[in-house]
Structures are given as C-alpha cells and as structure tokens.
C-alpha positions in Angstrom: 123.7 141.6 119.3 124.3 144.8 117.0 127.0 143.1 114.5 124.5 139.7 114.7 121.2 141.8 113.3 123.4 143.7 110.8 125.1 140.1 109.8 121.2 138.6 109.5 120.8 141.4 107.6 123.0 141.0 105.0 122.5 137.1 104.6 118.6 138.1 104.3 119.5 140.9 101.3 122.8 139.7 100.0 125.1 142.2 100.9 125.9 145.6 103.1 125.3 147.7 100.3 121.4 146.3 100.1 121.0 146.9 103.5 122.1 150.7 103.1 120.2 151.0 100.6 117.2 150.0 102.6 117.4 151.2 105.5 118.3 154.8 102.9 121.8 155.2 104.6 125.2 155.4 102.9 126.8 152.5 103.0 129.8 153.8 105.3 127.2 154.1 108.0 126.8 150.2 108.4 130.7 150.3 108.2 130.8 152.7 111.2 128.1 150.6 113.1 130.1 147.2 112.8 133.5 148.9 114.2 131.7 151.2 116.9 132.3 154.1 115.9 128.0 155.1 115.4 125.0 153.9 116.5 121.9 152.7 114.6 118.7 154.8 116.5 115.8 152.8 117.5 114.0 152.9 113.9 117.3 151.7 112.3 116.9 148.7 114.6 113.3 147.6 114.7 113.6 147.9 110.2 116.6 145.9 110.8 114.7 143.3 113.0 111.7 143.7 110.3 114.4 142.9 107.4 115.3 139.9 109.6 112.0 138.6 110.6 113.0 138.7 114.4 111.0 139.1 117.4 110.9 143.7 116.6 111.1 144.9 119.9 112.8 142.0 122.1 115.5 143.1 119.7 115.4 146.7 119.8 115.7 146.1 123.8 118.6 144.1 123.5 120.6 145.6 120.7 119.8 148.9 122.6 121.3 147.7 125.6 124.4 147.0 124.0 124.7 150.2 122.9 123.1 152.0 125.1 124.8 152.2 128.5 123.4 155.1 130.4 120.0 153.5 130.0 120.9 149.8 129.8 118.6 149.3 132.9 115.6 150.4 131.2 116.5 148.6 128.4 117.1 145.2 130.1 113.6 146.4 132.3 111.7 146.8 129.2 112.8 143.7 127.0 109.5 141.5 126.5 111.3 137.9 128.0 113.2 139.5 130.7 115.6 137.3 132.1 113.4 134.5 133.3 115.0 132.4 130.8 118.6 134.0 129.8 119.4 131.5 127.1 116.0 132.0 125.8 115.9 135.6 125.3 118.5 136.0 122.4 117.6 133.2 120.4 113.6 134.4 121.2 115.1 137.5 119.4 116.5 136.0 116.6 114.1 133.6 116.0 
C-alpha cells in the first residue's frame, strides 16, 4: 500500500521530486521509503493520502499496517471498513 500512495503521489504532482518537496523532505527520503529502508510517520501518510485525494485515515490504517508490525493489530482494529468487505477496503482507500 506504501509504494501505491507514493506512486499516486507522483502521478498527482508529476514526479518524486514534487512530492519531496511537499511533503518538505529531501528527496532521498522517498527513495529510502520505496526500497524499505525508512518509514513515512503517520503525518507523512495522511498529507500523502491528502495529496492523493484518498479516503485520509482508511489509508493511514492500512499503509501503517504494512509498516508497522508490532502494532498491525491495532492498525487492522482501527481501519474505518474493517474487513467486512476485504476487496472493498483498499480500493475504499484509494478511491
């Protein structure tokens, strides 16, 4: 879900650079969050989701998940859609 937001994001402002920029960050940052090696913290994520126009904190839930695994339960708990409809949830999310 992380690399799909950051993907949005840079078909929404044209590149990774304009996304740094935005979001204030070097641009390496968005580099290190594609490969894994950092993690975007929850206001990264909800002004990505803003950026993107999706569904702010169904996002931040499951992006957090993702990268969150000591507190994916909560996480998955708190996520707005649950699972009542798990092909509904991510497209919710990006919708």
């Amino acid at each position: 879900m992380l690399t799909e937001l950051i993907e949005a994001c840079k078909e929404r402002l044209g590149s990774y650079e304009k996304l740094a920029w935005e979001l204030e960050l070097d641009p390496t940052v968005i580099s290190n969050w594609k490969s894994g090696r950092r993690k975007p913290n929850t206001i990264q994520v909800m002004q990505m989701a803003e950026i993107t126009g999706f569904d702010k904190m169904q996002t931040l839930c499951l992006v957090m998940a993702e990268i969150d695994s000591k507190n994916q339960e909560l996480w998955n708990k708190w996520r707005p859609y649950g699972d009542s409809n798990p092909g509904y949830r991510r497209e919710r999310a990006m919708s």
